[in-house]
C-alpha positions in Angstrom: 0.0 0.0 0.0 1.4 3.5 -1.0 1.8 5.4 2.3 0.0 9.0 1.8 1.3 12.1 3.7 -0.9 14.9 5.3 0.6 17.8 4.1 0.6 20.6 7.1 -2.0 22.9 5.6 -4.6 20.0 5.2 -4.1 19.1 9.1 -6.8 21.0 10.3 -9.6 19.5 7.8 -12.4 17.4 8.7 -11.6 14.0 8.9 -14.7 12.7 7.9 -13.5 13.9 4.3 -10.4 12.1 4.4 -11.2 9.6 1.6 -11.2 5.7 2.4 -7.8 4.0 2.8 -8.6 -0.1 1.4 -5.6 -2.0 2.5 -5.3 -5.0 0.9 -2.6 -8.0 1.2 -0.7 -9.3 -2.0 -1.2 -12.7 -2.8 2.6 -13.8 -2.9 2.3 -12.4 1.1 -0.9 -14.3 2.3 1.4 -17.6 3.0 3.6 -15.7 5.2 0.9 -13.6 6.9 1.3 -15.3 10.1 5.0 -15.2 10.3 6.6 -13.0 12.8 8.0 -10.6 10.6 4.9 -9.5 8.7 2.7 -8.7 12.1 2.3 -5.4 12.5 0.7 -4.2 16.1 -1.7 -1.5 16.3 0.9 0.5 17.5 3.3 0.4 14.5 0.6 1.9 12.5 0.5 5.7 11.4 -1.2 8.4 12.9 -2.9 9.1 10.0 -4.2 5.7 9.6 -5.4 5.5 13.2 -7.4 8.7 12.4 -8.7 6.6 10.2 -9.9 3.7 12.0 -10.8 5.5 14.5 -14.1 7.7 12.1 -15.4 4.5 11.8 -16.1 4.1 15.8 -18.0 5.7 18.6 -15.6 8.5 19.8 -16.5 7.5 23.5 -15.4 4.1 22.9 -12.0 5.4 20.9 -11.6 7.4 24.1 -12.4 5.3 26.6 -10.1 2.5 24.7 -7.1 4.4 23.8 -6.9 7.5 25.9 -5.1 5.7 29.3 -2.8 3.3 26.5 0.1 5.8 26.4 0.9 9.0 25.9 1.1 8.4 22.4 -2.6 8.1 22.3 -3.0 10.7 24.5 -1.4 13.1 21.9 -3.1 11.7 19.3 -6.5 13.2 21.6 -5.6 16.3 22.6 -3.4 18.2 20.3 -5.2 17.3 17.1 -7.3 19.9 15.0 -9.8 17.2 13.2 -13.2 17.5 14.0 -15.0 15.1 16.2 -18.4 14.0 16.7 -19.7 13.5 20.5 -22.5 11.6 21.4 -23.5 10.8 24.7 -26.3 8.1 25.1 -25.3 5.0 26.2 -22.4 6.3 28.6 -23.2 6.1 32.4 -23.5 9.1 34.7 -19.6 8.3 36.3 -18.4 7.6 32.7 -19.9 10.8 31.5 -17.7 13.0 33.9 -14.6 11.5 33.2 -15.3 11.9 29.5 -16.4 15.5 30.3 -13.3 16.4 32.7 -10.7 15.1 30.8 -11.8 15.4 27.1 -14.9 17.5 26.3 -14.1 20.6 28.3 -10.7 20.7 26.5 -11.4 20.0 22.9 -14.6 22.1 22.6 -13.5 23.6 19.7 -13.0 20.6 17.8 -16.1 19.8 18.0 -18.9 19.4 15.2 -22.0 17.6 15.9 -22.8 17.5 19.6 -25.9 14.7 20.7 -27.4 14.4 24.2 -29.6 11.9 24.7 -29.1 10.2 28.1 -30.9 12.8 31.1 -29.3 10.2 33.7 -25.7 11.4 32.5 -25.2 14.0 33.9 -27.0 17.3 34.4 -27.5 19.4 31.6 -26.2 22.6 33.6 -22.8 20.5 33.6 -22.5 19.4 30.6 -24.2 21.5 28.3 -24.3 25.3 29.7 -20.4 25.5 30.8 -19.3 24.9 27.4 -22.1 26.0 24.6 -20.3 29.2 24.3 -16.4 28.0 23.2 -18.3 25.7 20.4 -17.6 27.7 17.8 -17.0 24.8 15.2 -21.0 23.5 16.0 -22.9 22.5 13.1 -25.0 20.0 14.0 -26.3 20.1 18.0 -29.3 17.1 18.8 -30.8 17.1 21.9 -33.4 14.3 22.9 -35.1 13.5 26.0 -34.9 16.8 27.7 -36.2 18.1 30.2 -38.4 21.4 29.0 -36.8 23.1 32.7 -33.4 23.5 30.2 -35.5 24.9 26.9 -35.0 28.1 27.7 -31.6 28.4 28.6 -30.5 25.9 25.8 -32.4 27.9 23.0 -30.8 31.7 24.6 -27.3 30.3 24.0 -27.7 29.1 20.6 -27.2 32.8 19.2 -23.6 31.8 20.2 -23.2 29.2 17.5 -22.2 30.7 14.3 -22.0 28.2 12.7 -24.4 25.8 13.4 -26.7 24.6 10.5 -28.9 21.4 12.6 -30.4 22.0 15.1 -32.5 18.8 16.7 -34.7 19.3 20.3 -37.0 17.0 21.4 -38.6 17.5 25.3 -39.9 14.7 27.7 -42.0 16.9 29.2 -44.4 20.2 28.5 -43.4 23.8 27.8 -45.6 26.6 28.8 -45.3 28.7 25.3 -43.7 27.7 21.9 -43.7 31.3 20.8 -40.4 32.7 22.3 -38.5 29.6 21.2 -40.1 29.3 17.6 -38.8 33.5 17.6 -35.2 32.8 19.0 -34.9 29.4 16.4 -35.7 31.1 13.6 -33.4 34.2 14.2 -30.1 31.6 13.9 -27.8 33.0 10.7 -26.7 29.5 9.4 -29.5 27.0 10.3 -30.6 25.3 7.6 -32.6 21.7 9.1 -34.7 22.2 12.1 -36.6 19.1 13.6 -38.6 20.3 17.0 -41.1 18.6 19.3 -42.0 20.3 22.3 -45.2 18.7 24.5 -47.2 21.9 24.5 -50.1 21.3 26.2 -51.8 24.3 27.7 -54.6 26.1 25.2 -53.4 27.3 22.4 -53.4 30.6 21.2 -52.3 31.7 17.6 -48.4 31.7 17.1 -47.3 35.5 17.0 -44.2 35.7 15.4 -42.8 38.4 13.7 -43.8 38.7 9.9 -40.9 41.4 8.9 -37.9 38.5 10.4 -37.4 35.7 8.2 -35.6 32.4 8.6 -33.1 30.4 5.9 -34.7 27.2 7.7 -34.5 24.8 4.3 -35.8 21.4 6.1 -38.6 21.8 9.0 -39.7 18.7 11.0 -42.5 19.7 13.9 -43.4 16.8 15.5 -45.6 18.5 18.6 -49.2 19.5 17.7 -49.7 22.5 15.4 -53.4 24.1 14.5 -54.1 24.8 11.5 -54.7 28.2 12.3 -51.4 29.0 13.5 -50.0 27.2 10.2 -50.1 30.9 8.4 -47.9 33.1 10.7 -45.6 29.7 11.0 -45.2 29.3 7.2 -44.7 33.3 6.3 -41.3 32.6 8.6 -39.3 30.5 6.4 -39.7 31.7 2.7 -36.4 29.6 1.6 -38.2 26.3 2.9 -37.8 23.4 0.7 -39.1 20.6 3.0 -41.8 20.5 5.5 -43.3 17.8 8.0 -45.5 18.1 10.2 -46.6 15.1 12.0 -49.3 16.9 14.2 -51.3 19.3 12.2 -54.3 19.5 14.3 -58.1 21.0 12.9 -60.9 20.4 15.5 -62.2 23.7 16.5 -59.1 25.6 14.7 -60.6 26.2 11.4 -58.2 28.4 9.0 -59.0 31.3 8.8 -56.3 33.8 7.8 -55.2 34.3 4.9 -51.3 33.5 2.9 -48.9 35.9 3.6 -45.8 34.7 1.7 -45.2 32.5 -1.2 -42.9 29.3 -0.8 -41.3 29.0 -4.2 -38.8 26.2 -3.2 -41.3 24.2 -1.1 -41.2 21.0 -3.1 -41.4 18.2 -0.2 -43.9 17.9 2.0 -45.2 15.3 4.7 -48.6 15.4 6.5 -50.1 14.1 9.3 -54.3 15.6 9.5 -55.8 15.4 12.5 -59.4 16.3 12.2 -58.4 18.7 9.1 -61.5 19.4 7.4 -60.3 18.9 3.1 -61.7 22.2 2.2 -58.9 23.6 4.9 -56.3 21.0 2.8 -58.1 22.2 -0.5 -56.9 26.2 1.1 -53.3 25.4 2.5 -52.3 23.6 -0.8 -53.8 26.4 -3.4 -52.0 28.9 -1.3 -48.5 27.3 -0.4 -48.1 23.9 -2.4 -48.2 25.3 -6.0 -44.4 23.8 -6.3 -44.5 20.7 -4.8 -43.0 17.8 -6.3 -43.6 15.2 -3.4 -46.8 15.0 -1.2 -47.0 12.3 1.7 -50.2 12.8 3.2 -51.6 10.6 6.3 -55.1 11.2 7.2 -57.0 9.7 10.6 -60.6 9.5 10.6 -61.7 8.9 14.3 -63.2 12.4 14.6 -67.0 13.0 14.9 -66.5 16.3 13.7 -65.3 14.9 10.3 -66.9 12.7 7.6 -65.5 9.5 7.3 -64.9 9.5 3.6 -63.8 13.3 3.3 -60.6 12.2 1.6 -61.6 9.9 -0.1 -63.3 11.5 -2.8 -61.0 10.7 -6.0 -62.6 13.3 -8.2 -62.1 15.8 -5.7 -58.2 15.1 -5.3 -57.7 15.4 -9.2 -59.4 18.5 -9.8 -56.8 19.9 -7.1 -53.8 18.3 -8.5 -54.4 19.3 -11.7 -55.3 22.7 -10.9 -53.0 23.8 -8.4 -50.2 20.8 -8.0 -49.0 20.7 -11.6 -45.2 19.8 -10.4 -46.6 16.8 -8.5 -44.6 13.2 -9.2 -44.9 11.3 -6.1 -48.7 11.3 -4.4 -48.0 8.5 -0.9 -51.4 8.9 0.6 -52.6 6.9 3.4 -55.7 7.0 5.1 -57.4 5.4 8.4 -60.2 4.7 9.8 -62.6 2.6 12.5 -65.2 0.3 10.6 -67.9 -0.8 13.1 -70.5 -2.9 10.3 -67.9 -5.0 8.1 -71.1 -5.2 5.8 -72.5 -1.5 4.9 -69.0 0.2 5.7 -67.1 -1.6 3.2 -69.8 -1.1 0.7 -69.6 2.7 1.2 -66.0 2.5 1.3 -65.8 0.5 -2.4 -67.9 3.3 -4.1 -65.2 6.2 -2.8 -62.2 4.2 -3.3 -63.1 2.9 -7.0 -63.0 6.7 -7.9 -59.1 6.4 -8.0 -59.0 4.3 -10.7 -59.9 6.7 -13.2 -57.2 7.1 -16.1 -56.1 10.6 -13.9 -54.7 7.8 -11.6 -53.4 5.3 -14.0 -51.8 7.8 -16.6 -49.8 8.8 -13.7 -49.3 5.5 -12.6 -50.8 5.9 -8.9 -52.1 3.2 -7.5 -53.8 2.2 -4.1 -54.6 -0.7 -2.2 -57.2 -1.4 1.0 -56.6 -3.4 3.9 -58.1 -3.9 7.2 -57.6 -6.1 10.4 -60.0 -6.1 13.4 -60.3 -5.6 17.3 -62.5 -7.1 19.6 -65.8 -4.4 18.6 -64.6 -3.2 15.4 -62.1 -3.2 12.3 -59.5 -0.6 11.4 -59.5 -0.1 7.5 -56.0 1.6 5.6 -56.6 2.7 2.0 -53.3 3.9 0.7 -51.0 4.5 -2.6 -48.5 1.2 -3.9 -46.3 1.0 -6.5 -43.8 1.5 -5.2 -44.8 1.4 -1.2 -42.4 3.9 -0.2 -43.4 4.4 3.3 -40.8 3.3 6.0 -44.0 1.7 7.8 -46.2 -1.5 6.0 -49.0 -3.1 7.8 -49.6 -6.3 6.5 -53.4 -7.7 6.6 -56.4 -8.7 4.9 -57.4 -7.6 1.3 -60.5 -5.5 2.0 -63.0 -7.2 -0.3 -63.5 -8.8 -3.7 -65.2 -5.8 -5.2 -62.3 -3.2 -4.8 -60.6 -2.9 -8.2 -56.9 -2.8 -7.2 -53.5 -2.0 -9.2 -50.1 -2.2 -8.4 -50.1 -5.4 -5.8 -47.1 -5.8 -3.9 -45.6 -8.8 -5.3 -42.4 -7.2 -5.7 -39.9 -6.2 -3.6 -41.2 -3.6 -0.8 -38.9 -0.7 0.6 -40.3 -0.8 4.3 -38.6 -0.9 7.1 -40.6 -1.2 9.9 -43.2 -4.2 9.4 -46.1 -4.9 11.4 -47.8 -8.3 10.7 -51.3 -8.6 12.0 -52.6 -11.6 10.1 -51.2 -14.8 9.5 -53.3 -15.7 6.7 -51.9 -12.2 5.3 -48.7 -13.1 5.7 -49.0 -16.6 4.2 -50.7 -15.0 1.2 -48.4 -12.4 0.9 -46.0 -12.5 -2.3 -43.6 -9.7 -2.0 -40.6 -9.0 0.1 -39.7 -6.7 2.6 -35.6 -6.8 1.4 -35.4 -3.4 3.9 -37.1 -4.5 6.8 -34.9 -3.6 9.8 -38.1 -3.8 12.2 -40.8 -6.4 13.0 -43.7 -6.3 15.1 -46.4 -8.8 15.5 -49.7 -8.2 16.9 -51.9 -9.6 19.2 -54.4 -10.9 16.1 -50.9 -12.2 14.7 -52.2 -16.3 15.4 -48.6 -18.8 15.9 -50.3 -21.6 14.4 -47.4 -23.9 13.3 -43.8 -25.8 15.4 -42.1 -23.3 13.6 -42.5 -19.1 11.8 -38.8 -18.5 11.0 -39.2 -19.7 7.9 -42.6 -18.6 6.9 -41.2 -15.0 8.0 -37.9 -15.5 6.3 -40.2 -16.1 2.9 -40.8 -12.3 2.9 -38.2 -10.4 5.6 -34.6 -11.4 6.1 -35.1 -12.2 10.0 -30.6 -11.7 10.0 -30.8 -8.2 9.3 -33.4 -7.1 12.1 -32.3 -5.0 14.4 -35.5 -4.4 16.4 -38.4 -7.2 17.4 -41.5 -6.0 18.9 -43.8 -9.2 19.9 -47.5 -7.1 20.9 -48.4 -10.9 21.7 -50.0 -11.5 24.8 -49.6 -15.7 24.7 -46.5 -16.1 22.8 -44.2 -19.1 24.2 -41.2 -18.2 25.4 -39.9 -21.2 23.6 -40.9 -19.3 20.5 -39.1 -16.3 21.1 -35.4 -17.9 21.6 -36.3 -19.1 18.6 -37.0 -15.9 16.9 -33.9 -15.2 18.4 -31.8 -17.4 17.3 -32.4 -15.9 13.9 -32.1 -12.1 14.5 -28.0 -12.3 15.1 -28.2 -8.3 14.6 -31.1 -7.4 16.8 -30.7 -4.7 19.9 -33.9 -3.8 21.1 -36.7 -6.4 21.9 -39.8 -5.6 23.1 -41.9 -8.4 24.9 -45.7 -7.6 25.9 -45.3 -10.8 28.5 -43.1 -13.7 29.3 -45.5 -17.1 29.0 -43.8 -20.0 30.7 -47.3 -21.7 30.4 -45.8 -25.8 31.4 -42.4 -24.9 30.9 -39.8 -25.3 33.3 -37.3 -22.1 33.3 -34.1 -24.1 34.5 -35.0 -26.9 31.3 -35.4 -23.8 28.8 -32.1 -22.8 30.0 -30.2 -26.4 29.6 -31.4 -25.8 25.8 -28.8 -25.5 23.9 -30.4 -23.3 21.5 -30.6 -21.1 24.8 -26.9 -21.0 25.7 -25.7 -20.6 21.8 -28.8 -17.6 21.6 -26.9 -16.3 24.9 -23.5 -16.3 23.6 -24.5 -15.0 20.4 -26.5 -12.0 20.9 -26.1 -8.7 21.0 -29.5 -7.3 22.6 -28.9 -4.3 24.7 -32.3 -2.4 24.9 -35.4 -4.6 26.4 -39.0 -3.7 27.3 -41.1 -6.2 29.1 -44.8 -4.3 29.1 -46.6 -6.7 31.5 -45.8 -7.4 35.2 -42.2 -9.3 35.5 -42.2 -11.7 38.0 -38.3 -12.3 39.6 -38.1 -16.1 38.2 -38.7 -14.5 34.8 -36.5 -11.4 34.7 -34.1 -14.1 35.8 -34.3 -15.9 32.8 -34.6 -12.9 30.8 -31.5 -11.2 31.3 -29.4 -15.1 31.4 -30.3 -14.3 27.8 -29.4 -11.4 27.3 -26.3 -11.0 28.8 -25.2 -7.6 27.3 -28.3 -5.6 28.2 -27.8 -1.9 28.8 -31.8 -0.8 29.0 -34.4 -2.2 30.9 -37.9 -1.0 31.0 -40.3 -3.4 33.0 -43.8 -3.3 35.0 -43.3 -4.2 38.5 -45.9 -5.4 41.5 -44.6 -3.8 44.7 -44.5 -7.0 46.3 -41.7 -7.7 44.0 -39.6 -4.4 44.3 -37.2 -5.6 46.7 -36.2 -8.8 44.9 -35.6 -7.8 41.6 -33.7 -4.9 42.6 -31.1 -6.7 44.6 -31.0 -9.1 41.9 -30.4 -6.6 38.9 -28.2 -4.1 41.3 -26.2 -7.0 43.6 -25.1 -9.2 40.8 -22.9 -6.4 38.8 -20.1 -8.9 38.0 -22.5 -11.2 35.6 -25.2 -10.7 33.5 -26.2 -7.3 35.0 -22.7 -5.8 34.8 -23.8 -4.0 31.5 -26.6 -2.1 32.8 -27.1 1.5 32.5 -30.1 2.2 32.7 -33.5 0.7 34.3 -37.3 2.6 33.4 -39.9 1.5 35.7 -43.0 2.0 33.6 -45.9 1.9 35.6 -45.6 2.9 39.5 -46.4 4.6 43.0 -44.7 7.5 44.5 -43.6 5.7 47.2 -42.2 2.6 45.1 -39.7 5.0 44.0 -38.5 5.7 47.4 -38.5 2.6 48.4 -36.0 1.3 45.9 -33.7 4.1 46.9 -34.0 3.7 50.7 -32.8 0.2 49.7 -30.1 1.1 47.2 -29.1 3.2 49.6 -29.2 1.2 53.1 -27.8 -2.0 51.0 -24.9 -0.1 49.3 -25.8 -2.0 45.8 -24.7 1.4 43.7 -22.1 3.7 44.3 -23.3 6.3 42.0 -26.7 6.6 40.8 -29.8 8.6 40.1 -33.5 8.3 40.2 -35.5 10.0 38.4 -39.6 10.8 37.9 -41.1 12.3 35.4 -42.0 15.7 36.8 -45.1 16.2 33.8 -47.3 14.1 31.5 -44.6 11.6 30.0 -46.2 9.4 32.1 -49.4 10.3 32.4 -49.1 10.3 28.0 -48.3 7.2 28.1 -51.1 6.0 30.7 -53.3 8.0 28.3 -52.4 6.2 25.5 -53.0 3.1 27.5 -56.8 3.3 28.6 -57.5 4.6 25.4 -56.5 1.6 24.2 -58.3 -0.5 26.5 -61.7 1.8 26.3 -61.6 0.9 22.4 -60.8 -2.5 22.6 -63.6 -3.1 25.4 -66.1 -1.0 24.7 -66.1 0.1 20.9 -66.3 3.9 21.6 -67.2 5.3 18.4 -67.3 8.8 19.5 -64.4 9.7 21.8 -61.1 9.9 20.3 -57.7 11.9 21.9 -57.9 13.8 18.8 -61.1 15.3 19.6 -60.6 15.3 23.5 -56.5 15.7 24.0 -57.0 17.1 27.1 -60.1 15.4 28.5 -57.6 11.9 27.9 -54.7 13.0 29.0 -56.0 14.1 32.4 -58.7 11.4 32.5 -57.0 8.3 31.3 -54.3 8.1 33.5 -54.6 4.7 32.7 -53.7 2.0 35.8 -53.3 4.1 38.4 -56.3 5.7 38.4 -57.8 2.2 38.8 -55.5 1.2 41.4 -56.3 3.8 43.6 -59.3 5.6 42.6 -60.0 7.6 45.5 -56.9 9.7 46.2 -56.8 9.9 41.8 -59.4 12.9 42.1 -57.0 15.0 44.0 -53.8 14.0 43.2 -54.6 15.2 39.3 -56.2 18.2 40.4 -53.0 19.3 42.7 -51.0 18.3 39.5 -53.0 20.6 37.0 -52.8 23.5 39.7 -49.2 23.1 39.6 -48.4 22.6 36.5 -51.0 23.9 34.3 -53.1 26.4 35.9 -56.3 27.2 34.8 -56.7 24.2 32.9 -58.8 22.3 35.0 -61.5 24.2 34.2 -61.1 23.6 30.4 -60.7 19.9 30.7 -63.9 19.4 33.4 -65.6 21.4 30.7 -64.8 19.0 28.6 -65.7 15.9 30.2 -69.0 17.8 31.1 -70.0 18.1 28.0 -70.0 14.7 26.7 -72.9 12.8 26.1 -74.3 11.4 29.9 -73.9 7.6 27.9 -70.0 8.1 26.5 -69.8 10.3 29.8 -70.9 7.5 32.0 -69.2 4.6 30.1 -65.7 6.3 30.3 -65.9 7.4 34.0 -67.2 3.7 34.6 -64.1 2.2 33.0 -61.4 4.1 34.7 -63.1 4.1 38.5 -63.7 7.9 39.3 -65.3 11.1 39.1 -62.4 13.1 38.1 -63.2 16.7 38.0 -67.2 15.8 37.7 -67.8 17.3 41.1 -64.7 19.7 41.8 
């Protein structure tokens, strides 16, 4: 191999532009590679090609690996000019100080991309705030999982970055205002992609930002709810935009009703979520700011009361607006959802609307769509959505939705998903195509295990090697079954378990198996959620599997708070020696104090922190929870989060308003007080208001009378 030289003046560029070194071995030298004088140590190797090597790793692992070898290395760390990228995830909270003392606060002006992802690190006022001001080489900062206490302070110091071009924040918790930090954002001289989510969830007002200051934002991603009537003053902000998503963009009681105030002439990607967006608001936004779009993903939910059920689904409708006012058009994904509650007449309804796009507006432009559906226990969920290709990162696989739906474009070729989600096994069985991308797989609960074996009816249409994450929403799955699965996903990391069914199987004879102990030696799982209650004797076997865990998440009884502690935080020499970080998902106040009092009194950590979520992460995700169950028991047709966000997030708080429904009353109303004052009102109002039967049904299921009676 021909040694290169850096030349002096090229020493301070960016080694992620150093072009590729291939070193290859010479035939006539392969016989002798083994011989004394052809090894070379790591050591012998040039600095330049250590540089290298060492792009193609995780900088904390370089450091943490090299940095104590010799002074050579540590050399090679601090008196270089190359850029670096830091990313602090998976480090733990003593780690992270060492890498922050003697690294980070020393080389902050080498670095270029900054992520923070980990709040159990360290605390952002150490990590972040001391050095944000010496990063003048920033371009890229991503932020995740903060909490919104930091917002502020974060977005007030970014005016400090001139350089900095990415910007990525994404909050655990709520903010009181979006309208300062949308201001301050926007103000940056050189950013250029902005991706936001901040859980914003007191009444909203219309967005007042200036209309005479405007933004070279090119890519912007809002992932937190957005009305449709603040979508004006938002878009006459960024007249260089060429890509937009928003995944919230919310309608119910937010009709638009300004006017355009800008035109976006470069705007030629855009990615929709509706949320009880009336079309003739869709028909208004695109006349006014889509004119130029060449790509339109569109997702459209139905499960609001407020909006017809077949609104978008009116094909003549869409092609007198594309032709009209979308003339750049090429790519149309569309995808829309809905509840189905009488398979018979709804279908029938639904075959009429969807036959409009077949028309030859559709096929001319080679557009074609496809209906599926799968069912719950009260009702079925229907998708109509574009094919050919499927170019959506998510695919739902289940049943065809009837005989008399005339369908193009069948996916019997190769599919460009990633993330599959199999509800059917009929579907999959039928299914000829192949999902050559797939890095995800979940299967739901309708997903039926009917044969000895499913690796290699799954293998038929998803390479099970190249998975890296397995969600199994499967409520009597053997245990048996998933080694098995695992023992074909060599490249999976994160596994996610509704329950652990040991139903006459013995766990010490699972773990004499030797497809056990070869699935244990070979796997390299580090992140794993178990949703349903973990019993000791199963976390046990568990984590024997997956001896390289990092993240847990698990549902504990009390009763069993003690024991699986001490065996997670006493056993740090084996199986447990990798973990980082434990989530408890579901549990009391005093279930947290407990487990430290006992960490504590028992000396199992040195170093640790506990943490609760101080807003409605929790509560969310609770939310999310009893809705689930309210649909799935009872068939609510008319209450939705969409239409009630509020009412749902305060009244579904899930388990624990069923576990303890007499101190749930006033526990909620001390929190709203707190945190959110003045919103009580709004959300009894709300609950008030519903019909006395949805009213009655939705108090009944989750035990209480809320703010009925405050």
């Amino acid at each position: 191999m021909e040694q290169r030289k850096r030349s002096q003046n090229n020493h301070n560029n960016d080694y992620h532009n150093i072009k590729r070194i291939k070193i290859r071995i010479p035939q006539n030298l392969r016989s002798n590679c083994l011989t004394r004088d052809s090894i070379t140590t790591f050591e012998d190797l040039s600095n330049e090609l250590i540089y290298e090597i060492f792009e193609y790793l995780d900088f904390y692992h370089v450091f943490e690996t090299f940095y104590d070898l010799n002074k050579r290395f540590q050399d090679l760390f601090i008196h270089s000019n190359l850029s670096i990228k830091i990313n602090i995830s998976s480090i733990s909270k003593s780690k992270c100080q060492r890498y922050l003392t003697h690294f980070i606060m020393h080389q902050t002006h080498r670095i270029k991309t900054l992520r923070l992802s980990n709040p159990f690190a360290t605390d952002m006022t150490l990590l972040l705030f001391p050095i944000i001001t010496n990063l003048t080489r920033l371009e890229s900062l991503i932020i995740t999982n903060i909490e919104s206490k930091y917002i502020k302070q974060i977005i007030n110091h970014l005016s400090s970055l001139p350089m900095l071009s990415l910007l990525i924040i994404i909050s655990i918790d709520t903010i009181k205002n979006q309208n300062g930090i949308y201001q301050k954002i926007f103000r940056l001289p050189a950013l250029k992609y902005c991706q936001m989510f901040f859980n914003i969830l007191r009444e909203r007002k219309h967005l007042h930002l200036p209309t005479n200051e405007f933004s070279l934002i090119e890519h912007l991603v809002i992932n937190d709810q957005i009305l449709i009537n603040q979508l004006d003053n938002l878009l006459s902000c960024v007249p260089q935009l060429r890509r937009l998503s928003l995944n919230n963009l919310y309608g119910f009681s937010h009709d638009r009703t300004l006017t355009k105030s800008i035109t976006l002439n470069y705007l030629t990607h855009v990615s929709l979520r509706l949320y009880a967006v009336h079309f003739e608001d869709f028909e208004s936004i695109t006349k006014d700011f889509f004119h130029k779009v060449e790509i339109l993903r569109i997702y459209v939910r139905c499960q609001s009361v407020h909006l017809s059920n077949t609104e978008y689904l009116n094909g003549n409708r869409w092609e007198r607006l594309i032709s009209t006012h979308m003339l750049n058009l090429r790519i149309f994904d569309f995808q829309h959802q809905d509840h189905i509650y009488d398979y018979k007449d709804d279908t029938l309804t639904y075959e009429t609307h969807i036959n409009m796009f077949n028309s030859s507006f559709w096929i001319k432009r080679q557009w074609f769509f496809e209906s599926q559906w799968y069912t719950k226990k009260h009702y079925g969920i229907l998708t109509f959505y574009s094919t050919n290709p499927y170019r959506r990162k998510y695919y739902d696989l289940c049943r065809i939705l009837g005989e008399n739906v005339e369908l193009h474009g069948l996916e019997t070729i190769d599919n460009r998903a990633q993330h599959i989600c199999i509800h059917d096994t009929n579907a999959m069985e039928t299914f000829m195509g192949n999902f050559r991308n797939a890095t995800e797989l979940t299967l739901f609960e309708t997903f039926n295990i009917c044969r000895n074996s499913i690796v290699t009816d799954l293998n038929r249409i998803i390479p099970l090697k190249q998975l890296s994450t397995l969600s199994l929403d499967y409520h009597h799955l053997s245990f048996k079954k998933v080694i098995e699965l695992l023992g074909s996903t060599p490249r999976l990391h994160t596994l996610k378990l509704n329950s652990i069914s040991l139903f006459r199987l013995d766990p010490a004879s699972i773990q004499q198996n030797p497809i056990f102990s070869i699935v244990s030696i070979t796997n390299t799982i580090k992140n794993v959620t178990l949703n349903q209650n973990i019993t000791l004797e199963k976390l046990e076997l568990m984590i024997n599997l997956v001896p390289r865990l990092e993240y847990l998440t698990i549902n504990l009884n009390e009763q069993d708070l003690k024991s699986v502690t001490r065996f997670l935080l006493s056993n740090r020499d084996k199986n447990t020696r990798h973990l980082s970080l434990l989530c408890i998902s579901k549990h009391h106040k005093h279930m947290v104090e407990n487990m430290r009092l006992l960490i504590q009194k028992e000396k199992l950590l040195d170093d640790f922190t506990i943490k609760v979520p101080t807003s409605f992460v929790g509560l969310l995700a609770r939310c999310q929870s009893a809705k689930a169950r309210l649909d799935y028991e009872w068939g609510i047709k008319t209450v939705y989060m969409d239409d009630y966000p509020l009412l749902l997030d305060a009244a579904a708080t899930g388990l624990r308003i069923t576990h303890s429904p007499a101190t749930a009353k006033d526990e909620l109303n001390a929190f709203f007080h707190e945190r959110m004052p003045g919103a009580c009102d709004e959300i009894a109002n709300k609950i008030t208001n519903l019909d006395p039967n949805l009213q009655s049904i939705l108090l009944a299921q989750l035990q209480c009378n809320l703010f009925i009676d405050k």
